[in-house]
C-alpha positions as CSV (number, residue, x, y, z in Angstrom):
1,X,0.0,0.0,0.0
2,X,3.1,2.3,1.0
3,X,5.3,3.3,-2.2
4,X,8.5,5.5,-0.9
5,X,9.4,8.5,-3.2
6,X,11.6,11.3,-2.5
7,X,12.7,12.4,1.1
8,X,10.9,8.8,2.2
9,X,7.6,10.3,1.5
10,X,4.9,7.8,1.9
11,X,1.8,8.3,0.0
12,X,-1.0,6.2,1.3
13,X,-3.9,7.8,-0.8
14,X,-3.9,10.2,-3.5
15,X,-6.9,12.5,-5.3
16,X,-6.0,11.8,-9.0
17,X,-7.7,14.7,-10.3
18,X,-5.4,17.2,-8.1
19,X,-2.3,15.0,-7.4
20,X,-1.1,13.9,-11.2
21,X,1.2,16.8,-11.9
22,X,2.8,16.7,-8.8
23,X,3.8,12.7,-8.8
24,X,4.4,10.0,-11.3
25,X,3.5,7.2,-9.6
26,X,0.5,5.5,-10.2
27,X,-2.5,7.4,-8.7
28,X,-5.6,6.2,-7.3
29,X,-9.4,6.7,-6.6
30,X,-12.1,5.2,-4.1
31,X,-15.4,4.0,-5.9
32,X,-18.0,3.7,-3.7
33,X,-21.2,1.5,-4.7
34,X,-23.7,0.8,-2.8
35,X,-24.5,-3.0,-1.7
36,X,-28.3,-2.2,-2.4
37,X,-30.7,-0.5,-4.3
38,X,-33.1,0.2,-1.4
39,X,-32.6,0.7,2.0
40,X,-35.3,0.4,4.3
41,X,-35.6,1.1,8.0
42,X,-38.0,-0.6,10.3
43,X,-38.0,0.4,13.8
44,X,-40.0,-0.8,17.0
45,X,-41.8,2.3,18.7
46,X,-43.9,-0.3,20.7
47,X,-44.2,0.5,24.7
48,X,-41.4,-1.6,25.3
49,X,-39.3,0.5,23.5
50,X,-39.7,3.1,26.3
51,X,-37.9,1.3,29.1
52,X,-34.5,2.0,29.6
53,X,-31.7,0.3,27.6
54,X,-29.2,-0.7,30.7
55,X,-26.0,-0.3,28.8
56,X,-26.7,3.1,28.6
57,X,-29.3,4.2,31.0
58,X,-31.5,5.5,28.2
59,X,-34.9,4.8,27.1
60,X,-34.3,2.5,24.3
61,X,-36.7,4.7,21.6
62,X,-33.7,7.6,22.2
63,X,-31.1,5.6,21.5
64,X,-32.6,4.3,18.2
65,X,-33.3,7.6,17.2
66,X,-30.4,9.0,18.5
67,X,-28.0,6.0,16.8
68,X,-29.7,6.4,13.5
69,X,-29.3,9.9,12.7
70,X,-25.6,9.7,13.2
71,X,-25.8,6.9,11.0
72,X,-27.5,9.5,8.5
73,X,-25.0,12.1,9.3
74,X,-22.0,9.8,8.8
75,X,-23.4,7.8,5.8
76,X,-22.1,8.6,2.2
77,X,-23.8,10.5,-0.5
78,X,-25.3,6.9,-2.2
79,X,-27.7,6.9,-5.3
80,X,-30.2,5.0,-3.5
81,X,-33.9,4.7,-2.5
82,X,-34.7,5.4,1.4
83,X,-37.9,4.3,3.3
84,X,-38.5,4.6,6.9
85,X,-41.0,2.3,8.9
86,X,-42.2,2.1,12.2
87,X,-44.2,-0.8,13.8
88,X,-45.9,-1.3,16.8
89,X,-47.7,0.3,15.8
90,X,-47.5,0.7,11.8
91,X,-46.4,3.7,10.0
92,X,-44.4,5.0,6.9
93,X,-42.9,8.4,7.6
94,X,-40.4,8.1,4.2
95,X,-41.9,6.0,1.3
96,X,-39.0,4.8,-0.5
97,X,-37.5,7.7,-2.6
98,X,-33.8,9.2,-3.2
99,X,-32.0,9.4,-0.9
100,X,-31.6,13.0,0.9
101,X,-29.4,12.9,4.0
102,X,-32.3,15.7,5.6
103,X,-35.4,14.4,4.7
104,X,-34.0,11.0,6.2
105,X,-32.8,12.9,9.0
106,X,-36.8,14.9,9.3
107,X,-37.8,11.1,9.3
108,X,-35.9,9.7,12.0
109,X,-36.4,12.9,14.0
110,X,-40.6,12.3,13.4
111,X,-40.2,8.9,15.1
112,X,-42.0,9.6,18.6
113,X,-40.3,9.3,21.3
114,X,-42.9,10.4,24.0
115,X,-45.7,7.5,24.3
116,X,-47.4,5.4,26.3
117,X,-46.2,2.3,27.8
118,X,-48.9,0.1,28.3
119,X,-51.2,-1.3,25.6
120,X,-48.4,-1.0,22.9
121,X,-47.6,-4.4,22.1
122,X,-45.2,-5.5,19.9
123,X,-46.4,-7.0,16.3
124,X,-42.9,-7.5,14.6
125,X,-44.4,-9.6,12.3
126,X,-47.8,-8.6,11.4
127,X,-46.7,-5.1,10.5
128,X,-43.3,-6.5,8.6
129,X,-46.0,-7.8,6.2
130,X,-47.2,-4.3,5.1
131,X,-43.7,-3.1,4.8
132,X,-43.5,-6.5,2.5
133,X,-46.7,-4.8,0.4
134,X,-44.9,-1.9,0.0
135,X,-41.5,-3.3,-1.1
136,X,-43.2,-5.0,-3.7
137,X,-43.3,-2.2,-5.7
138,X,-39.3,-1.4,-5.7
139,X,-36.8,-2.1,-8.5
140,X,-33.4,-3.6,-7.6
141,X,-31.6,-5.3,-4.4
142,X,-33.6,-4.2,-1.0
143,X,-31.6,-3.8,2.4
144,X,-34.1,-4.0,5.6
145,X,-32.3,-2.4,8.4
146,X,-34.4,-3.4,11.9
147,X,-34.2,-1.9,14.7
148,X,-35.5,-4.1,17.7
149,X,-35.2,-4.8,21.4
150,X,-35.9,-8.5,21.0
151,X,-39.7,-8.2,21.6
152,X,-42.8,-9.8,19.7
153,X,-45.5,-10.3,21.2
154,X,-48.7,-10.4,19.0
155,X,-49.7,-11.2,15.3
156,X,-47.6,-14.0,13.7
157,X,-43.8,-14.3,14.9
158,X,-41.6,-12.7,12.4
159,X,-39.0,-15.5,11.5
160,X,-41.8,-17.2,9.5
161,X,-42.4,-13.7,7.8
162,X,-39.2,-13.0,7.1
163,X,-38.6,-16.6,5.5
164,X,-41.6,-16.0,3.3
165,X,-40.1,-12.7,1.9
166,X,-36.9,-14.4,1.8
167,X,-38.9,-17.1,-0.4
168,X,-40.7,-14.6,-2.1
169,X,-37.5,-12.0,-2.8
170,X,-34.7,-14.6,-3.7
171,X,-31.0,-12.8,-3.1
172,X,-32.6,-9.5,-4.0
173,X,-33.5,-8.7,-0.2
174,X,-31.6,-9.2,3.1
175,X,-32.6,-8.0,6.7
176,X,-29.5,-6.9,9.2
177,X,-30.4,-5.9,12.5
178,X,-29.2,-3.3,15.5
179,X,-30.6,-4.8,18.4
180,X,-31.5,-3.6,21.8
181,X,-32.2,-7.0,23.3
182,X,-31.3,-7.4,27.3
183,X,-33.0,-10.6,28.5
184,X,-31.4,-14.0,27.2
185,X,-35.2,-14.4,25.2
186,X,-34.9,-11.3,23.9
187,X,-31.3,-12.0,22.6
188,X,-32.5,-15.1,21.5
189,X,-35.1,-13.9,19.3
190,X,-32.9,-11.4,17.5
191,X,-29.9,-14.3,16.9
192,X,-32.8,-16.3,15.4
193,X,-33.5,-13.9,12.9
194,X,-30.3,-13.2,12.0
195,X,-29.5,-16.5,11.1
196,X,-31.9,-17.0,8.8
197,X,-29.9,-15.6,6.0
198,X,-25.9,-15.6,5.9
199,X,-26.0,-12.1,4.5
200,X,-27.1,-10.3,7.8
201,X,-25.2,-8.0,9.8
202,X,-26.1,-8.0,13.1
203,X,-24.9,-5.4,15.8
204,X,-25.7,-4.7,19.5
205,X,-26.9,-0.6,19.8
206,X,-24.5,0.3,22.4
207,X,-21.3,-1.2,20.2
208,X,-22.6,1.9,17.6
209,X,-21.4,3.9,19.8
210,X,-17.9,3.5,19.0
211,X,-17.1,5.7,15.8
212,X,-14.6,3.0,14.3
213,X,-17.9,0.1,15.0
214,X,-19.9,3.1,13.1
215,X,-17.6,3.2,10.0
216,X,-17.7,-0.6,10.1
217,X,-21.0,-1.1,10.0
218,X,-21.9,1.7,7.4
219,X,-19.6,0.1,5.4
220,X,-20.6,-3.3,5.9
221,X,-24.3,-2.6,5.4
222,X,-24.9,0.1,2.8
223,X,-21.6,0.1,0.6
224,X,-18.3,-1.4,-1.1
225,X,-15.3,0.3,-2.3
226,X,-13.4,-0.8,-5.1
227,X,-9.8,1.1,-6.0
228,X,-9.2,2.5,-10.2
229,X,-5.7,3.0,-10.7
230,X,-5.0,5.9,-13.3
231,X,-1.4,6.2,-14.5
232,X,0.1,9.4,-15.8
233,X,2.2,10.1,-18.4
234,X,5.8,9.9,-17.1
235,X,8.4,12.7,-16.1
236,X,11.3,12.9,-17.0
237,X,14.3,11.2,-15.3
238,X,14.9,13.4,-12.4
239,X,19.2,14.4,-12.0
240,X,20.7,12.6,-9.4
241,X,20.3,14.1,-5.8
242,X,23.4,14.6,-4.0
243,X,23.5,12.6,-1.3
244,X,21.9,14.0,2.0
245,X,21.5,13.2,5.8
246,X,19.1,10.6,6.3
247,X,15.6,12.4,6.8
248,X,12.6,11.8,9.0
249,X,9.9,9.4,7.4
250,X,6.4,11.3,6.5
251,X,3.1,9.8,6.1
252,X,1.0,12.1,4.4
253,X,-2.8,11.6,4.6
254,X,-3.5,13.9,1.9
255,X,-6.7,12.4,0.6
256,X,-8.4,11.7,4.6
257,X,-10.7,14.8,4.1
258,X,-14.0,15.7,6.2
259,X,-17.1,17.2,5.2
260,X,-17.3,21.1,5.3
261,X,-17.2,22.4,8.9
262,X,-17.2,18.8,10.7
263,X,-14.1,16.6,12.4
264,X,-16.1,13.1,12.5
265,X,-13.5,10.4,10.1
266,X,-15.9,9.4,7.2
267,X,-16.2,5.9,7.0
268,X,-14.4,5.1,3.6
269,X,-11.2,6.2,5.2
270,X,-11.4,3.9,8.2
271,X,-9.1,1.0,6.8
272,X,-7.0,3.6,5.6
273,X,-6.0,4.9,8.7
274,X,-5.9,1.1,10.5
275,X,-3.2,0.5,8.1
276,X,-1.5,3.8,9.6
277,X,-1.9,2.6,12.7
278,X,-0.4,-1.5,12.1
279,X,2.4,0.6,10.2
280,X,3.1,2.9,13.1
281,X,2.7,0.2,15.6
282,X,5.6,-1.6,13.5
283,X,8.1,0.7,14.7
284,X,10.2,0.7,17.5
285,X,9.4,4.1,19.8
286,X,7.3,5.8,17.2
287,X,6.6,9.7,17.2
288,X,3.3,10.8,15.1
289,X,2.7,14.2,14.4
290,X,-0.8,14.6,13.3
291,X,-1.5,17.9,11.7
292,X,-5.1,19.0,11.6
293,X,-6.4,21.3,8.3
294,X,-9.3,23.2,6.9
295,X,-10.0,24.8,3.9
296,X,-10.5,28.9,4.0
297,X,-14.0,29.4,4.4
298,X,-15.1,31.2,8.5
299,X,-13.0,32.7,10.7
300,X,-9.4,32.1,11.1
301,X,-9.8,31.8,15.1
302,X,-12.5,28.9,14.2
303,X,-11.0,27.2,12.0
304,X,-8.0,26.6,13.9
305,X,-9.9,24.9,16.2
306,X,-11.7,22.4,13.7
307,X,-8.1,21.5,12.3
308,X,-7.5,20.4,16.2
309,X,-10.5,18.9,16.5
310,X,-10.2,17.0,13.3
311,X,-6.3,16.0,14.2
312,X,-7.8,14.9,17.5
313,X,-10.3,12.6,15.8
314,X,-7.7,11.1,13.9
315,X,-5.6,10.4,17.1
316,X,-8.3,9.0,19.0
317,X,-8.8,6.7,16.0
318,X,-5.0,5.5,16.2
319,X,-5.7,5.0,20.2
320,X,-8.5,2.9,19.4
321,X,-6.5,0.6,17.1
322,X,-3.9,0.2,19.9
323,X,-1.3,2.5,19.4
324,X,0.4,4.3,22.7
325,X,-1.7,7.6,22.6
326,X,1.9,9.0,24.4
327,X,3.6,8.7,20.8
328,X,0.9,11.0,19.2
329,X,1.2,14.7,19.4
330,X,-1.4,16.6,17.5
331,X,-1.4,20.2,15.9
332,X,-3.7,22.3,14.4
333,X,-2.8,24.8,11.2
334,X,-6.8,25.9,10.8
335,X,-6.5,28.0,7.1
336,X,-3.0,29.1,6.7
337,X,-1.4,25.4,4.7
338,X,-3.4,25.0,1.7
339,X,-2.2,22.7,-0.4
340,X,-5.4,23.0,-2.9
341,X,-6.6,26.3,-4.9
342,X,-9.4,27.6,-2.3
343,X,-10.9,29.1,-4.8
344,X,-12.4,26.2,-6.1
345,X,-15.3,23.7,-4.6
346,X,-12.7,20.7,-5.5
347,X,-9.7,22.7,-4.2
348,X,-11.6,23.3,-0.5
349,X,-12.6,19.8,-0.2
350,X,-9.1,18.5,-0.6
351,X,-7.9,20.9,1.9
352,X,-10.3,19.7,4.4
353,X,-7.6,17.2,5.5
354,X,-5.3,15.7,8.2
355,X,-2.0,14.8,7.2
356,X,0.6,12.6,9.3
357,X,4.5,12.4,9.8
358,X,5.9,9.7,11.6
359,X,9.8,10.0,12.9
């Protein structure tokens, strides 16, 4: 993945619409497609939704909301449909349409929160079979995302369902679940129905807590990256460099870039960064200086502290994948390091970006 060029620079990803005239090497770019065509949320707003979820002493319906709008918030920009669906009772607040990161967002924010307890049972499967009615009328693969606690408790039980719409859907549909199950029947239930089909991802609410879990999941569920190699005309041979003291190694990040005016990794640059931190954790006594950017756009004062806070994101990330949080030092340049023309929507996004030197 690593390719050393001059002064033991270390390119680990490179735009190849900005970078070509400045390296011949090969150059690459991320392709993001989406593993469905239609993703489609069902979520339990039953009573039993209201009682607390232990591992994070919140009401369960908070923490679904709560999980899935920083799913939205984190997800990529995918040319998909988006549905959302509620049961216990039923309800469509997003009939499957393209998807818009704030009309999802309206959607999941619609979901009520504030109900009553008692006399909201919990018909997982009876209402799964009008969200089967209604996917009858999409085009393409179909992703159900469920959101559940592990509770059904009238109407027909929904593994039966769910094999009949895997019966009646073939390959073109498969359900993954975040779960808020506590008891061991409530866990049980929610294993059963994820092993009905080997292509479900299953995942416990609190473990979406963790931003690298986050990025995995996304990643897992809604898309798939693929690499296109583009190779540029060569350069000429370069004269040969007098010889020189040996020099500090650099890892440059210079494609990890954030959306405009946030710090949170996005998820397609996850395995790029855990291969900076196995590389880093490699060395004997490492020292990483992590350097925090932003493009030119707000105040000078405020941007400063969104390059720390997007260095800091980036360290916390390394910490996470195990490497000593004393061999990170981070730094913030804010505005004043473009290495992108500002003056250009292309040109700010690239410069929304952390770069990395390891000595």
């Amino acid at each position: 993945m690593f390719k050393s060029v001059r002064r033991s620079i270390l390119l680990l990803f490179i735009a190849a619409a900005f970078m070509g005239a400045q390296h011949a090497l090969a150059e690459t770019r991320t392709i993001i497609e989406p593993r469905a065509d239609n993703f489609i949320f069902y979520v339990d707003t039953s009573g039993s939704m209201m009682f607390d979820y232990q591992e994070l002493g919140t009401p369960k319906n908070v923490v679904a909301r709560d999980t899935l709008l920083q799913l939205n918030q984190e997800l990529p920009d995918l040319d998909v449909n988006f549905g959302v669906y509620t049961y216990g009772p039923y309800k469509e607040f997003l009939s499957p349409s393209s998807y818009s990161e704030a009309a999802v967002g309206d959607a999941f924010e619609s979901i009520p929160v504030e109900t009553e307890i008692f006399g909201r049972r919990t018909p997982m499967g009876r209402d799964l079979i009008q969200v089967s009615e209604k996917l009858a009328e999409l085009r393409g693969d179909i992703a159900v995302i469920a959101v559940t606690d592990g509770e059904s408790n009238i109407g027909p039980r929904p593994g039966p369902v769910m094999e009949a719409m895997y019966q009646e859907y073939g390959d073109r549909i498969c359900f993954h679940f975040i779960s808020l199950a506590q008891s061991d029947a409530e866990k049980a239930l929610v294993d059963e129905l994820a092993g009905i089909n080997p292509c479900t991802v299953k995942i416990d609410a609190d473990e979406l807590q963790k931003d690298f879990v986050r990025a995995d999941f996304i990643r897992d569920v809604f898309y798939t990256e693929r690499e296109e190699t583009v190779t540029p005309a060569p350069e000429p041979e370069p004269e040969p460099a007098p010889a020189v003291e040996p020099e500090e190694e650099v890892i440059v990040f210079s494609n990890i870039q954030f959306e405009f005016d946030k710090s949170v990794i996005r998820p397609q640059y996850a395995e790029i960064l855990r291969e900076a931190a196995r590389q880093i954790q490699d060395r004997t006594d490492p020292h990483v200086v992590v350097e925090g950017h932003t493009c030119n756009i707000g105040p000078a004062d405020y941007n400063m502290g969104l390059s720390q806070r997007r260095a800091d994101s980036v360290a916390d990330f390394l910490v996470e994948q195990g490497v000593d949080k004393d061999a990170i030092e981070t730094e913030a340049y804010g505005l004043t390091r473009p290495e992108f023309d500002n003056d250009t929507r292309e040109g700010r996004q690239l410069n929304r970006r952390v770069e990395m030197r390891l000595e």
